[in-house]
N, CA, C and O atoms as CSV, one atom per row, in Angstrom:
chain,resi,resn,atom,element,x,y,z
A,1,UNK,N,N,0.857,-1.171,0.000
A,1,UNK,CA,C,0.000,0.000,0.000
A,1,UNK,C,C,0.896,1.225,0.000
A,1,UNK,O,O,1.643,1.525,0.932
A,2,UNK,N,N,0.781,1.779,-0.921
A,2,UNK,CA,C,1.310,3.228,-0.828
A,2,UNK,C,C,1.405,4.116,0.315
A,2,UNK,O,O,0.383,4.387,0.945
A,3,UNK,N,N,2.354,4.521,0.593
A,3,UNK,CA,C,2.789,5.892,1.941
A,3,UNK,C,C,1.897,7.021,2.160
A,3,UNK,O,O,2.058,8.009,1.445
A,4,UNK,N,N,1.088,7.021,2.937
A,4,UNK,CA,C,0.054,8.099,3.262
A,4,UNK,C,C,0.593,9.206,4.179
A,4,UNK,O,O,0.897,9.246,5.372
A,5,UNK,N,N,0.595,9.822,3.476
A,5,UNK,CA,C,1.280,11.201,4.567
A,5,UNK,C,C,0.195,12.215,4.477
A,5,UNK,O,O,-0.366,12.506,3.420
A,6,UNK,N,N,-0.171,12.927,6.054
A,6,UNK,CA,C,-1.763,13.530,6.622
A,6,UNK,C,C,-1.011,15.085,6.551
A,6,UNK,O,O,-0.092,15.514,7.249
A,7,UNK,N,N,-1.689,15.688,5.544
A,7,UNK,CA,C,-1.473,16.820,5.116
A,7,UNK,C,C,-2.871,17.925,5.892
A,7,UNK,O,O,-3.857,17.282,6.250
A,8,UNK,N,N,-2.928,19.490,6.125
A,8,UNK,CA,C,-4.044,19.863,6.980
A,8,UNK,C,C,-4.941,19.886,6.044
A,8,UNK,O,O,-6.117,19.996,6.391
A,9,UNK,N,N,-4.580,19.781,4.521
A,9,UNK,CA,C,-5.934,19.719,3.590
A,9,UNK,C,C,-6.215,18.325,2.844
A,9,UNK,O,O,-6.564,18.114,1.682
A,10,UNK,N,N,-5.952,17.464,3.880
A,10,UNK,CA,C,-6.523,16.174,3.216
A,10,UNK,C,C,-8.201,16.231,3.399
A,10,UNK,O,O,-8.947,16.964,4.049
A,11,UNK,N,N,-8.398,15.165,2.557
A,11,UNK,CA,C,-9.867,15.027,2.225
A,11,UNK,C,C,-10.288,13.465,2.973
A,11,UNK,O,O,-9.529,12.501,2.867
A,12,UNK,N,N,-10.997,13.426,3.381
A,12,UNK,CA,C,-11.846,11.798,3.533
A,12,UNK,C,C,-12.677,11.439,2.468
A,12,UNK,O,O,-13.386,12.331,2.004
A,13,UNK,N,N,-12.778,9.570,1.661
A,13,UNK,CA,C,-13.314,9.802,0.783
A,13,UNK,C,C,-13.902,8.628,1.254
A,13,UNK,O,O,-13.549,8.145,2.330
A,14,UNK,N,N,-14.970,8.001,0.391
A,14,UNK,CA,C,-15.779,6.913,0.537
A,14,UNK,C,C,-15.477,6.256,-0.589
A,14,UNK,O,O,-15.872,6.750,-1.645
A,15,UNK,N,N,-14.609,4.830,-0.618
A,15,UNK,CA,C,-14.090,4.088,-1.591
A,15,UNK,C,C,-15.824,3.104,-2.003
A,15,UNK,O,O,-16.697,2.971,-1.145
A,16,UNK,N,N,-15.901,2.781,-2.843
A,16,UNK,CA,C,-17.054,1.810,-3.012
A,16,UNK,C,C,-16.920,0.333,-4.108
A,16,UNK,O,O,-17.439,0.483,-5.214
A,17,UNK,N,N,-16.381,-0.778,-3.876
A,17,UNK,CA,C,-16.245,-1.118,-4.705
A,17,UNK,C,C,-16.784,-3.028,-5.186
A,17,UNK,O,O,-16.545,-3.987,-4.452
A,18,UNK,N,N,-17.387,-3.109,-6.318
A,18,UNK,CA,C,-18.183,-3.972,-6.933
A,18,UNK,C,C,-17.135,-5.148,-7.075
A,18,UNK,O,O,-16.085,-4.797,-7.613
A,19,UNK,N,N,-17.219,-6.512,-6.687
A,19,UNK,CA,C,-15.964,-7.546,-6.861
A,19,UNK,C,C,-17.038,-8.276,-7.696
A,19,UNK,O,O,-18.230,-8.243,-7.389
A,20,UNK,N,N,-16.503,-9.005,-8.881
A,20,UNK,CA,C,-17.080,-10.088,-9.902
A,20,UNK,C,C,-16.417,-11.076,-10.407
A,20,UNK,O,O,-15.537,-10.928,-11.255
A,21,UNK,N,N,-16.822,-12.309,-9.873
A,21,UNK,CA,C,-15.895,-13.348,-10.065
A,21,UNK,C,C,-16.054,-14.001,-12.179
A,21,UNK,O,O,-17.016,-14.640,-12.606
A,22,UNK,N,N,-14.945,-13.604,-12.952
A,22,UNK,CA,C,-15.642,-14.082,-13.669
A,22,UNK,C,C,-15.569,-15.541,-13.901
A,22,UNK,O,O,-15.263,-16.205,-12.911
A,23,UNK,N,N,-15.787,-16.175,-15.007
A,23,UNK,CA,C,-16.527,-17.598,-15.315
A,23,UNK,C,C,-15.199,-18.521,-15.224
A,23,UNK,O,O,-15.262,-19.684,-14.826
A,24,UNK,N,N,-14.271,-18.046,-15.534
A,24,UNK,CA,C,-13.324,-18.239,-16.312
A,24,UNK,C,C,-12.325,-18.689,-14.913
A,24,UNK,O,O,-11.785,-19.750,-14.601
A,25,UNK,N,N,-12.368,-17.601,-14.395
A,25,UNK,CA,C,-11.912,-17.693,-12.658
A,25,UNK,C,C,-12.457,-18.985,-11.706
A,25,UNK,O,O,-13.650,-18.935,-11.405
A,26,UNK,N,N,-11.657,-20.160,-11.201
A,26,UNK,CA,C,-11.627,-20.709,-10.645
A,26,UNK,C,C,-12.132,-20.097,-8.819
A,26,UNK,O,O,-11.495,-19.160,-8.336
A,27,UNK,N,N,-13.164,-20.689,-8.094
A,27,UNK,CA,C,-13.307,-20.069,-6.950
A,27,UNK,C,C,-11.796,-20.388,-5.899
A,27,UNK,O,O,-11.450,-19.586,-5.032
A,28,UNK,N,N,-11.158,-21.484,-6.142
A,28,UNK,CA,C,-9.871,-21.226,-5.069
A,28,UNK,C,C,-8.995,-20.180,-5.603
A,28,UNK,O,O,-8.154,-19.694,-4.847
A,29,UNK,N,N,-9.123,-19.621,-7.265
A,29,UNK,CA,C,-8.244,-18.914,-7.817
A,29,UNK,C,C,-8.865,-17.379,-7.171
A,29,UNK,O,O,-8.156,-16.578,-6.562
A,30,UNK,N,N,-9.920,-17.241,-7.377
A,30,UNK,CA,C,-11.071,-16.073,-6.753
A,30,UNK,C,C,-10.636,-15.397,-5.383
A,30,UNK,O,O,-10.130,-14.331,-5.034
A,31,UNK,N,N,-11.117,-16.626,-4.756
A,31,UNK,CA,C,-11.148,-16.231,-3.187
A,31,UNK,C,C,-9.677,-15.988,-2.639
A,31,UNK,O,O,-9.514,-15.345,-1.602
A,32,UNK,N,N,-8.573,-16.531,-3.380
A,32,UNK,CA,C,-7.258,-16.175,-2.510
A,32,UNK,C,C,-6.883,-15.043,-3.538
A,32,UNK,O,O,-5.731,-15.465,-3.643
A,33,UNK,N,N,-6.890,-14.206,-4.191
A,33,UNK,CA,C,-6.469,-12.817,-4.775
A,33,UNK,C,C,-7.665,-11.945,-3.768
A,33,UNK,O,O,-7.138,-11.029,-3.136
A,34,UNK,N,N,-8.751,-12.057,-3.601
A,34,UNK,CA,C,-9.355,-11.568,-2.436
A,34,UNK,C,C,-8.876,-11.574,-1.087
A,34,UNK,O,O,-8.945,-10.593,-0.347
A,35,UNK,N,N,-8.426,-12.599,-0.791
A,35,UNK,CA,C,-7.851,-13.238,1.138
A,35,UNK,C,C,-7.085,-12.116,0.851
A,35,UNK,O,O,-7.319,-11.092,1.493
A,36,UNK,N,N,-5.746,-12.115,-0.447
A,36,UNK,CA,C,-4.280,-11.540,-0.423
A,36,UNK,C,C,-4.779,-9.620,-0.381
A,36,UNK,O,O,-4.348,-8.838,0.466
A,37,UNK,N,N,-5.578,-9.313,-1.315
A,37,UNK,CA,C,-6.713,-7.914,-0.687
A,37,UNK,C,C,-6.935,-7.870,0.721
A,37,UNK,O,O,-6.367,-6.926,1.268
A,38,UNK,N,N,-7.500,-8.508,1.357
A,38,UNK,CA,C,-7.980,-8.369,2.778
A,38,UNK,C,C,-6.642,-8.454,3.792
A,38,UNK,O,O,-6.661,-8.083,4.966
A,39,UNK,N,N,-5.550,-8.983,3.141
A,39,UNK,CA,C,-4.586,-9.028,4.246
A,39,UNK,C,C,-4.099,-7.543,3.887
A,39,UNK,O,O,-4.158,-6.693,4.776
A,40,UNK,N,N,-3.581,-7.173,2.513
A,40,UNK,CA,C,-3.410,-5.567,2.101
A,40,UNK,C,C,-4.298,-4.906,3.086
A,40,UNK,O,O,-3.766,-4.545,4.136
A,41,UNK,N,N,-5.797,-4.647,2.889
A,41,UNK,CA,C,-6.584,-3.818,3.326
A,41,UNK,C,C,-6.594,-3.531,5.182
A,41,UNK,O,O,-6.759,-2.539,5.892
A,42,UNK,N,N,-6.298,-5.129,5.451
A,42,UNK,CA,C,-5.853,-4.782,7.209
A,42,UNK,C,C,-4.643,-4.247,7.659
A,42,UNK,O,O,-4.402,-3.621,8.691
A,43,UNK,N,N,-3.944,-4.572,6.772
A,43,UNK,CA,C,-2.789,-3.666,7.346
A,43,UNK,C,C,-2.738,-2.444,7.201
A,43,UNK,O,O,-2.202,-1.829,8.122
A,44,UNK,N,N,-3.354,-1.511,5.819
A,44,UNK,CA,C,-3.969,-0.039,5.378
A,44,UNK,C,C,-3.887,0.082,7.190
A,44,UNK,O,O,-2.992,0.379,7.981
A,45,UNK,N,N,-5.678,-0.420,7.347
A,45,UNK,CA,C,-6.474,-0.252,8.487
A,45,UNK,C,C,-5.554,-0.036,9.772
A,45,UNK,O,O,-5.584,1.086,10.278
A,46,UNK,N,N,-4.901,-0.818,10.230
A,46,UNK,CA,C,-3.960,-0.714,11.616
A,46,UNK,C,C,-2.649,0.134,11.245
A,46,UNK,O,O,-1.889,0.371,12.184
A,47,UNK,N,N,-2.330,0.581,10.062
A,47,UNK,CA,C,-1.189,1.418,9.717
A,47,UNK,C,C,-2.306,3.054,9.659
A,47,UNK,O,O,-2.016,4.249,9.723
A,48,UNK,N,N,-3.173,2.559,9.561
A,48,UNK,CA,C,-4.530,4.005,9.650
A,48,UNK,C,C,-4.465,5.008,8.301
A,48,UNK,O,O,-4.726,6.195,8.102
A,49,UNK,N,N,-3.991,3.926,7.510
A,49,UNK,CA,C,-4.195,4.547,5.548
A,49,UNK,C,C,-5.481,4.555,5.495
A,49,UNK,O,O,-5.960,5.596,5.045
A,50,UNK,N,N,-6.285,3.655,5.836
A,50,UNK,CA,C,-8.129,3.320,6.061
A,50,UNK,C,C,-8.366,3.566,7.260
A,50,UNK,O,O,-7.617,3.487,8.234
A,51,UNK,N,N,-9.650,3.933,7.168
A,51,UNK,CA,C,-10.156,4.417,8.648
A,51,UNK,C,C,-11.317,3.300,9.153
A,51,UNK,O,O,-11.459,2.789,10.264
A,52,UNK,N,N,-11.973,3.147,8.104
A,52,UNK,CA,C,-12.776,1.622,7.875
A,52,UNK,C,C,-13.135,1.589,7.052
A,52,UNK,O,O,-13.419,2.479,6.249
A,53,UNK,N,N,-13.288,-0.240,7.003
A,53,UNK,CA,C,-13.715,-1.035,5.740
A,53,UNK,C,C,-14.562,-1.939,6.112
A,53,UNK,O,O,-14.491,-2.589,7.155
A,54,UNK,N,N,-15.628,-2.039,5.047
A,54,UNK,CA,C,-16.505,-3.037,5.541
A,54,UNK,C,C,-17.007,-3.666,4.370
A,54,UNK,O,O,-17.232,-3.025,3.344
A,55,UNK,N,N,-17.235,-5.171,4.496
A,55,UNK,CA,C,-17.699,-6.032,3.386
A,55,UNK,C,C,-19.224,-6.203,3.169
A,55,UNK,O,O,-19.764,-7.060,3.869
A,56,UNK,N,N,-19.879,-5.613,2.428
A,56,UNK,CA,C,-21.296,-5.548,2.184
A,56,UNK,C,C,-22.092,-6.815,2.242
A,56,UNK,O,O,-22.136,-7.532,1.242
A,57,UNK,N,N,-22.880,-7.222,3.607
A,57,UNK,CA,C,-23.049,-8.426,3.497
A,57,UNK,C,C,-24.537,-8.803,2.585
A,57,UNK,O,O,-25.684,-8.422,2.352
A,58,UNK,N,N,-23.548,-9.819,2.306
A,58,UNK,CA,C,-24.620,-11.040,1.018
A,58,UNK,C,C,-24.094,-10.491,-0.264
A,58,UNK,O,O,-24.441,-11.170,-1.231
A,59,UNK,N,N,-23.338,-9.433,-0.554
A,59,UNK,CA,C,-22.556,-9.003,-1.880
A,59,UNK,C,C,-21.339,-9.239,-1.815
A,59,UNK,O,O,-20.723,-9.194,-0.751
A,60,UNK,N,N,-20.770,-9.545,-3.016
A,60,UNK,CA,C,-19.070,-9.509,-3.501
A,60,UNK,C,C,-19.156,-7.486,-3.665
A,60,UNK,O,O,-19.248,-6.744,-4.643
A,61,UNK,N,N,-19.064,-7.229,-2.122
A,61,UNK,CA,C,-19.146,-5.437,-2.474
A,61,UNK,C,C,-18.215,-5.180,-1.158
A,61,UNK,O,O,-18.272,-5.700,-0.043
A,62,UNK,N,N,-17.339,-4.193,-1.689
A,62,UNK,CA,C,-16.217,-3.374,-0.303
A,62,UNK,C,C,-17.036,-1.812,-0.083
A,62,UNK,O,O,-17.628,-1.203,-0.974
A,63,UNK,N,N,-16.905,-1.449,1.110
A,63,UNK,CA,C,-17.150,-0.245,1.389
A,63,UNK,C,C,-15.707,0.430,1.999
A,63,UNK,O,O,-15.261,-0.307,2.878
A,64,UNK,N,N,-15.050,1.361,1.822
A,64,UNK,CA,C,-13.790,1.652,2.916
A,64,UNK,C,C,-14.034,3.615,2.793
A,64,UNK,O,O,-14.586,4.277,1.915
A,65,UNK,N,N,-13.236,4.112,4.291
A,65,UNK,CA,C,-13.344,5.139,4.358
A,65,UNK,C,C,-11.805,5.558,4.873
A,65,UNK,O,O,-11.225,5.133,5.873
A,66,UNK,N,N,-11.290,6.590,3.815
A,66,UNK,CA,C,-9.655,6.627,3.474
A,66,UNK,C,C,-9.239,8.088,3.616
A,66,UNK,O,O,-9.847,9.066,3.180
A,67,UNK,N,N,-8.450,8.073,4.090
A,67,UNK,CA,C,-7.887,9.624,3.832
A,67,UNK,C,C,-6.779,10.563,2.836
A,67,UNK,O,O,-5.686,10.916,3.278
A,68,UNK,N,N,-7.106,10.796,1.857
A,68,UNK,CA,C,-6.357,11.011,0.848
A,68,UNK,C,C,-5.230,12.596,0.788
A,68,UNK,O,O,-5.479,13.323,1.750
A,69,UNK,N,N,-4.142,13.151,-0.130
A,69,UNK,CA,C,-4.135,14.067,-0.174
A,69,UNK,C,C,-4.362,14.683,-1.470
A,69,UNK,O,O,-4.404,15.910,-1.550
A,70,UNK,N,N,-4.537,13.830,-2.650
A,70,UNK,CA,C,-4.635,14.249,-3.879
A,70,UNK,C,C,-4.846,12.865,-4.511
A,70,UNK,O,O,-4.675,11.749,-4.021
A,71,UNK,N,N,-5.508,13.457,-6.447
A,71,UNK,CA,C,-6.086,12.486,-6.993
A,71,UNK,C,C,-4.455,11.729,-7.299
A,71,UNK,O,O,-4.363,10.545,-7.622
A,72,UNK,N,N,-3.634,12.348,-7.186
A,72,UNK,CA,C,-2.216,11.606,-7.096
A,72,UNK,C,C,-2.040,10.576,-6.769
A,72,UNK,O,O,-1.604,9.676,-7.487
A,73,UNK,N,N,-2.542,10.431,-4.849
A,73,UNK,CA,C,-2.190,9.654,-4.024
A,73,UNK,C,C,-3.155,8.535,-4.182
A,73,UNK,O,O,-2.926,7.345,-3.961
A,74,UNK,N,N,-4.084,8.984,-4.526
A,74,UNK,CA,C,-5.455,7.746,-4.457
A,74,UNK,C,C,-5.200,7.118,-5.811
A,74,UNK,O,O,-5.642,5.969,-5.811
A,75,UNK,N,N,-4.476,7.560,-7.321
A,75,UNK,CA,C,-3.946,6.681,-7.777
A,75,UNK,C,C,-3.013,5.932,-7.537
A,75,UNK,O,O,-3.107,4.874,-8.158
A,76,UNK,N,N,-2.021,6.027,-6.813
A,76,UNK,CA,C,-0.890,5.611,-6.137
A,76,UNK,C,C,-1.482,4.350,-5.336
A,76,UNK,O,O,-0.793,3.371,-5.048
A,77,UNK,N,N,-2.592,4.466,-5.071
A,77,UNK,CA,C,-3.249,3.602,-3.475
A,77,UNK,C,C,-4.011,2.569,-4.211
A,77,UNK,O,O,-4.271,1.435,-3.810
A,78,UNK,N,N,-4.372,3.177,-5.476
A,78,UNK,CA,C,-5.194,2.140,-6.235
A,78,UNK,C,C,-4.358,1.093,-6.532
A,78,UNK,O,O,-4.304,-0.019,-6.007
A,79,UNK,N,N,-3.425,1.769,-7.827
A,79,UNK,CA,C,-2.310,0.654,-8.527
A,79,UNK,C,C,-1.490,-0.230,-7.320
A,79,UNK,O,O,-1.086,-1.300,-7.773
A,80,UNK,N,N,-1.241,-0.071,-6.245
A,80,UNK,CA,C,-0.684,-0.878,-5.119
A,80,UNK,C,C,-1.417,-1.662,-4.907
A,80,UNK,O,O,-0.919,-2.788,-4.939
A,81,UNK,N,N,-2.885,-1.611,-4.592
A,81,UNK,CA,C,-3.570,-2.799,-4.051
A,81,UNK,C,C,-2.939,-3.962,-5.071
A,81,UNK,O,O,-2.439,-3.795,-6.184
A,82,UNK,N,N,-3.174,-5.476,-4.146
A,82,UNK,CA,C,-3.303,-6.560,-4.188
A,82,UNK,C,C,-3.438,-7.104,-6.210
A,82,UNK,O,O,-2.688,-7.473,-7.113
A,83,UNK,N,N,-5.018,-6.788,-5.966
A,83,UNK,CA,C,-5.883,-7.158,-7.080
A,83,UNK,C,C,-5.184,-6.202,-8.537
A,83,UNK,O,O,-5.326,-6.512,-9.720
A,84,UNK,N,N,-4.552,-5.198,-8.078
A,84,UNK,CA,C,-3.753,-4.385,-9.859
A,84,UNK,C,C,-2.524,-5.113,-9.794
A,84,UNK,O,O,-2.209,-5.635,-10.864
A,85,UNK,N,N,-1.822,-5.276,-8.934
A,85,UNK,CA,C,-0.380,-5.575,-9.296
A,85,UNK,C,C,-0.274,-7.219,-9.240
A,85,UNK,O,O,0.798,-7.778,-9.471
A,86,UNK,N,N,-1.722,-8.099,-8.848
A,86,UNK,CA,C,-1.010,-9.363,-9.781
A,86,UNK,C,C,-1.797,-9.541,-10.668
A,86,UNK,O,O,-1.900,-10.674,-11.139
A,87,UNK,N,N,-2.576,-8.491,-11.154
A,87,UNK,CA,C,-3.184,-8.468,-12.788
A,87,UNK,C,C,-4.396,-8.993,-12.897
A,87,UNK,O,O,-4.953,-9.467,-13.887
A,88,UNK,N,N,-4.984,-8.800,-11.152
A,88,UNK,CA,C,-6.684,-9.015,-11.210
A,88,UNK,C,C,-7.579,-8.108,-11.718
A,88,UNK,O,O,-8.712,-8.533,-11.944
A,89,UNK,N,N,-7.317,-6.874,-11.966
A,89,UNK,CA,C,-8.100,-5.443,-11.974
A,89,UNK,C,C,-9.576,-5.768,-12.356
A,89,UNK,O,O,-10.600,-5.305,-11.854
A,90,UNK,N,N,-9.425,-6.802,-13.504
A,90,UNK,CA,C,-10.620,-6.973,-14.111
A,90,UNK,C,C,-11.926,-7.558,-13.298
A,90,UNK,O,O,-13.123,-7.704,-13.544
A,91,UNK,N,N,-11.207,-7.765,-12.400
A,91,UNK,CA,C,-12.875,-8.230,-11.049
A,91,UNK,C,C,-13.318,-7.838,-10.863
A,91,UNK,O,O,-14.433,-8.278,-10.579
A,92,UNK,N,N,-12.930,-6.067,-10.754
A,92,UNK,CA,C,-13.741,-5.046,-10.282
A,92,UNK,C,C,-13.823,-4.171,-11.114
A,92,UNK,O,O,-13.040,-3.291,-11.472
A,93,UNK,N,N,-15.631,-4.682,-11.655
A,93,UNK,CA,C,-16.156,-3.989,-12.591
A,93,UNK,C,C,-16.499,-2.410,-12.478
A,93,UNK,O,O,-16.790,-1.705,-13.445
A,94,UNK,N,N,-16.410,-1.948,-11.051
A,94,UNK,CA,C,-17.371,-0.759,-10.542
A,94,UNK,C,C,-16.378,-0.541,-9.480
A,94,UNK,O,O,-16.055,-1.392,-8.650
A,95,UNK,N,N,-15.950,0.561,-9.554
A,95,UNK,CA,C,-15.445,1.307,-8.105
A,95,UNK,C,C,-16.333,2.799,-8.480
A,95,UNK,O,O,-16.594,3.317,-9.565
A,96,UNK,N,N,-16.614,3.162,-7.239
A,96,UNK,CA,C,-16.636,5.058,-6.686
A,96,UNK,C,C,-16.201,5.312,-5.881
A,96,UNK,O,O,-15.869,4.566,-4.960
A,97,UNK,N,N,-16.011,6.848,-5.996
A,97,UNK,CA,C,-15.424,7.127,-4.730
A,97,UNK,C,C,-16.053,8.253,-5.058
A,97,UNK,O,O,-16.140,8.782,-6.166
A,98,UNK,N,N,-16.793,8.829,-3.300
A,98,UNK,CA,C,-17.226,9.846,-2.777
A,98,UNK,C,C,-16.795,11.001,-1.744
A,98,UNK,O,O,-17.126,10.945,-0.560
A,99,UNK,N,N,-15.973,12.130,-2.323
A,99,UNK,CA,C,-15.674,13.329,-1.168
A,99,UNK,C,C,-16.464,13.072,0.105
A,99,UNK,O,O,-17.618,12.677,-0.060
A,100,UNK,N,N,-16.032,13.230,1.334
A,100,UNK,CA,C,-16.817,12.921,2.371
A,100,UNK,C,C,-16.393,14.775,3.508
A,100,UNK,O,O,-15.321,15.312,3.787
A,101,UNK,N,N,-17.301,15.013,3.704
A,101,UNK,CA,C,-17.057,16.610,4.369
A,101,UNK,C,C,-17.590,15.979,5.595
A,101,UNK,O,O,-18.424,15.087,5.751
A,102,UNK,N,N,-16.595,16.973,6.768
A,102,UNK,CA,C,-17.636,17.062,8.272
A,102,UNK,C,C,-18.428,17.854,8.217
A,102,UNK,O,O,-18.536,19.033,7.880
A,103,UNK,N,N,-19.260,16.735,8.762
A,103,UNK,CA,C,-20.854,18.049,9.329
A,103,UNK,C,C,-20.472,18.734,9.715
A,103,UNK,O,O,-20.773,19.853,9.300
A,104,UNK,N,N,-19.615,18.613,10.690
A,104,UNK,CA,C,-20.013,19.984,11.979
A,104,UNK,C,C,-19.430,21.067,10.710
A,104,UNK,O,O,-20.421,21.747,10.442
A,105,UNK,N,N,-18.536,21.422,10.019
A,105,UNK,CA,C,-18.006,22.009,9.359
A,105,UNK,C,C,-19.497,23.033,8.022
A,105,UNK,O,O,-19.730,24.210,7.750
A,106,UNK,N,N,-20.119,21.601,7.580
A,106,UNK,CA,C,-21.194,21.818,6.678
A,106,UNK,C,C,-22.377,22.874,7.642
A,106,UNK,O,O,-23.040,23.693,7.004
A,107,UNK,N,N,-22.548,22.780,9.060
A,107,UNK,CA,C,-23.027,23.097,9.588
A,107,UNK,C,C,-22.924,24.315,10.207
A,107,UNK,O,O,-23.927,24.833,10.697
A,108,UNK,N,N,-21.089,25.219,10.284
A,108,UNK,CA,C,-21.321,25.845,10.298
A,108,UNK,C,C,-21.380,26.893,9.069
A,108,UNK,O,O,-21.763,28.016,9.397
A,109,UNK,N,N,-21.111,26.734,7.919
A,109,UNK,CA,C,-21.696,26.607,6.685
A,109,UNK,C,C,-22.720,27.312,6.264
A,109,UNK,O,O,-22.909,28.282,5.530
A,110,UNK,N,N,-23.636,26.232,7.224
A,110,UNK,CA,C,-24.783,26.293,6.861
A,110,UNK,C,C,-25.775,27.315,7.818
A,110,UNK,O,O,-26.995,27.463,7.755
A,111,UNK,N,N,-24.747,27.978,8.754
A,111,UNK,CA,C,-25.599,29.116,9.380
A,111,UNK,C,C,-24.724,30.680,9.075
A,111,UNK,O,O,-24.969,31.780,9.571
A,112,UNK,N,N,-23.672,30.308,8.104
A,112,UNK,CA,C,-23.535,31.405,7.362
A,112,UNK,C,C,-24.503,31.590,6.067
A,112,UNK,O,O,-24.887,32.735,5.829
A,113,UNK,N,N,-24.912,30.549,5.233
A,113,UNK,CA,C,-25.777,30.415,4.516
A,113,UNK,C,C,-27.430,30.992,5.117
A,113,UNK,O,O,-27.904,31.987,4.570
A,114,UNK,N,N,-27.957,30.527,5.871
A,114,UNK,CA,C,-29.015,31.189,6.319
A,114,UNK,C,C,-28.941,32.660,6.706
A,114,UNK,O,O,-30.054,33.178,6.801
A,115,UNK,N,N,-27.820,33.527,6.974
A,115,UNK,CA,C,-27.697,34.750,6.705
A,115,UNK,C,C,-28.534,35.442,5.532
A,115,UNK,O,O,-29.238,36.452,5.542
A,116,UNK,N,N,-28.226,34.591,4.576
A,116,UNK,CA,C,-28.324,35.019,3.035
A,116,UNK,C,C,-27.439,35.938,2.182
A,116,UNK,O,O,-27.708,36.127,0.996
């Protein structure tokens, strides 16, 4: 996993991402390029690159919440995972990722906004 260094204008983002086993893919071939992801993704987590991750239950679906400093770094974070560098990419048909703002921040915001 790429070197995360916490800059005062980092962003929090909401990773979202779709896993698809295709046909072709053997399930012991499947499930251990996934295990070898999840061991990546826990260490993110306890090194605190991720803040949390969670596996969408009853879906082949990741949820994670990351702290970035640029679209730089979050490419950097992508191409490292597990699943790009031993040439799985193609499993995951669907990723997003969503800017994530603090409320309290939006909030006070939002009583400069009611000023008008």
């Amino acid at each position: 996993m790429a070197t995360i260094r916490r800059w005062e204008n980092s962003m929090e983002i909401m990773m979202w991402v779709k896993i698809a086993k295709p046909e072709s893919t053997s399930n012991t071939e499947f499930f251990e390029v996934w295990r070898k992801e999840s061991v990546a993704a826990i260490e993110a987590l306890h090194a605190g690159a991720i803040k949390n991750i969670w596996k969408v239950a009853g879906k082949y679906e990741v949820i994670a919440v990351m702290e970035v400093n640029s679209g730089d770094e979050l490419d950097a974070i992508i191409h490292s995972l597990p699943i790009w560098t031993l040439g799985y990419a193609h499993i995951v048909p669907e990723m997003n990722w969503t800017p994530l703002r603090s409320y309290e921040n939006w909030s006070k915001q939002l009583t400069e906004l009611a000023k008008g």
